[in-house]
N, C-alpha and C positions, 0 to 999 in steps of 0.2 A: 759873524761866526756861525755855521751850523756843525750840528752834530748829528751822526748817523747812529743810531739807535741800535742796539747788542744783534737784534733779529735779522739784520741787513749785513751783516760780519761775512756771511760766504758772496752774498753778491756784488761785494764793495769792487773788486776788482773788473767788475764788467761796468761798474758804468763810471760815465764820462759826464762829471759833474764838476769838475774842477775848471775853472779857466785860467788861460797864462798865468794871472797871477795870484793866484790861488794855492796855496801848501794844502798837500793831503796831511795828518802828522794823527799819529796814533796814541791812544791814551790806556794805559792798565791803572788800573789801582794798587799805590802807593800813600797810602796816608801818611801823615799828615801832609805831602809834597802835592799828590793829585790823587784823585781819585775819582768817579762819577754818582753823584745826587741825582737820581729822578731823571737819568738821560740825561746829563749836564755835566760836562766836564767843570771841575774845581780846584781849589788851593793855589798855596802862592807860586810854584812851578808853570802852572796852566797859567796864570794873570801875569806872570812875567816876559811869556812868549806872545799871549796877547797884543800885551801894551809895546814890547819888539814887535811886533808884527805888524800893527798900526803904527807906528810910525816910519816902518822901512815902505807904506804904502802894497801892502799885502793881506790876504782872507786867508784864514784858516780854516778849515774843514779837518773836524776831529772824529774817529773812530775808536771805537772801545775792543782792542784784542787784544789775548795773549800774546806775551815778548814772543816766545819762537814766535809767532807768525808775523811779527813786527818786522822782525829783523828777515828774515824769509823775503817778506814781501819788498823791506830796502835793498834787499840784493837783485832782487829783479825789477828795483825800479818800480814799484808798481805803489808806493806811496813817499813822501819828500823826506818827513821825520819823525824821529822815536824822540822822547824827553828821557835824561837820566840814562846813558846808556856807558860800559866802563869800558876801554880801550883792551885791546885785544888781538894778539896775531892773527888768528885765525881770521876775526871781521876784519880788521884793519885793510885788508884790499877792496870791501867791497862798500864801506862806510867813510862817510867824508864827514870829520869832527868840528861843528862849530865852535868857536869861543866858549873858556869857561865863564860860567857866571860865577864861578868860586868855589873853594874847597869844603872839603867836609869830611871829621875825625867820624867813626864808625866804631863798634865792634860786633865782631861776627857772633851770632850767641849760639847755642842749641837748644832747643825746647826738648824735656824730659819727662819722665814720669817721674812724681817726687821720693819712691825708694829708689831710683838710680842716684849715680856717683859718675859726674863725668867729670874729672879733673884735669886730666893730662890728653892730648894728643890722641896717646897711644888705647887710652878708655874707646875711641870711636870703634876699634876692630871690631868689636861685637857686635857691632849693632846696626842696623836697619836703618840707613841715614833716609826721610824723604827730603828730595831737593828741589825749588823749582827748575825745571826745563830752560833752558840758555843763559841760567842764570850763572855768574861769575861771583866767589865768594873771598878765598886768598889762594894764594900760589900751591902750597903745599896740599891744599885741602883741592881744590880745583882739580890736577893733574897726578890723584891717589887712586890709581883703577884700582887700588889692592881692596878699598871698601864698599860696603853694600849698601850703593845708592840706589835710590828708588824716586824715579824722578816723574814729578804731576807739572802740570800748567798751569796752576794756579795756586793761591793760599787758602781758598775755602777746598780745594780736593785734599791737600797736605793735611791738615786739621781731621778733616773725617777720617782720613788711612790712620791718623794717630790715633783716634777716640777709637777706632774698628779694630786695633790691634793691629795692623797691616805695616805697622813702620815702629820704630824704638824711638828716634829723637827728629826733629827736623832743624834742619840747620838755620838762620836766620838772616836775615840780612836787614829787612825793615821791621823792628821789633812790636812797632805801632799795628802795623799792619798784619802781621799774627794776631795780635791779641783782640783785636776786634774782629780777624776769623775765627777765633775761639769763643768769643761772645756771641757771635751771630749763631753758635751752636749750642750755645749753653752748654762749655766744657770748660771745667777749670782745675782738673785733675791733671795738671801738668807745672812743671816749674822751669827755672833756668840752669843750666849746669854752672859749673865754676868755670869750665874752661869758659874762655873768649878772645877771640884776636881781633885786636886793633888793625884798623885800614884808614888807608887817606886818599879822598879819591877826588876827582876833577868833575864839577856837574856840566857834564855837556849836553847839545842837543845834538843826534847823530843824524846824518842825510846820507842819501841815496849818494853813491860815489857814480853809479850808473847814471842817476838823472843829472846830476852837478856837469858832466862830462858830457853830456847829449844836451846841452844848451841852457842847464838851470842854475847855473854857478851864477851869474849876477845876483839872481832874486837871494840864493844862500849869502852870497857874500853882504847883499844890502840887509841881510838880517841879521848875519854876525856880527858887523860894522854896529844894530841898535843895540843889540846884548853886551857889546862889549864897552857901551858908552855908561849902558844901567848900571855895571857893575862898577866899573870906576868911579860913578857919582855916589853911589850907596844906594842906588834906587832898588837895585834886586835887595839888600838888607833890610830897607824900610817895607815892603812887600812882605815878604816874608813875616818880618814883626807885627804889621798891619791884624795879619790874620793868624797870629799867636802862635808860627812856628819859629825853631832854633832857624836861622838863617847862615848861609854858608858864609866861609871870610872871603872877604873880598880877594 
């Protein structure tokens, strides 16, 4: 397995380090599921597609970017797979969905300043939502142009527009993963609202529908054929337990 390092992010696409069987697959930080240690991809998400990957007889070559350019970059083909990515009209022509490894119960939170009051729905109108970029939340909330979103690429930019005054709440999706963007800032002037919606989502791996269709659908399918054996045996749940995260149901 190699890993390309943050500083090689714009040059990724000019070189030609992958061979036949070789997945490019891009890595963001998502704690507890993945995230990157010291230039190393990790957690039980990353060790799941590993141990699939060896034994479909496959290398993985991982890159640390932002989701938009994740997905950007699977639309033209120009790397094999995203981890953790949710179904979607818009991608769905240009994303080819592997096997789930299993479900998983969510809810959406909002992060606030602790004299707000966000309870209802309709509480969001006022306020300065920051969102991450391509990121999908719930239906309603998704396709609401009436509110003022302010959307960053990442969760350490979301955190500072909050601490800066630049944003009122940010909306949430990996709750872990705020709070240790909050930490790494030393802010803690912030709470959760009451509202939250529940979501249930399918963990897939998303591939290039462009490359699956230009000759790389075997190696996808001999990968989805390992993931979908892990999950039926319980081996994605003992992974997961292994390294102390909630694991999805089979």
């Amino acid at each position: 397995m190699r890993f390309l390092p943050a500083f090689l992010l714009l040059l990724f696409p000019a070189l030609a380090l992958a061979g036949a069987d070789t997945l490019r697959v891009d890595l963001r930080d998502r704690p507890p599921e993945m995230w990157s240690i010291d230039g190393r991809p990790t957690g039980p998400l990353v060790r799941v597609l590993e141990v699939a990957a060896e034994r479909a007889g496959l290398q993985l070559e991982w890159r640390y970017a932002p989701f938009a350019r994740s997905l950007a970059d699977l639309r033209e083909g120009r790397i094999d797979l995203v981890p953790r990515v949710l179904p979607d009209p818009e991608r769905d022509h240009y994303l080819h969905y592997l096997p789930s490894i299993g479900t998983q119960d969510k809810d959406i939170l909002f992060a606030i300043r602790p004299n707000q009051r966000v309870e209802r729905y309709e509480d969001l109108a006022s306020l300065r939502i920051g969102v991450k970029r391509s990121t999908l939340y719930f239906p309603r909330f998704d396709a609401d142009a009436a509110l003022h979103k302010q959307p960053a690429v990442d969760d350490d930019i979301l955190v500072r527009m909050f601490k800066a005054g630049r944003i009122d709440a940010i909306v949430v999706l990996d709750k872990t993963a705020i709070d240790i963007a909050f930490e790494n800032i030393r802010f803690r002037d912030f709470t959760y609202a009451g509202l939250r919606e529940p979501i249930h989502i399918e963990n897939r791996f998303a591939a290039s529908q462009k490359l699956h269709d230009s000759g790389r659908a075997a190696l996808y399918d001999r990968l989805g054929r390992e993931l979908e054996a892990m999950r039926r045996s319980g081996e994605v749940v003992s992974i997961y337990r292994e390294q102390g995260v909630e694991p999805p149901t089979p």
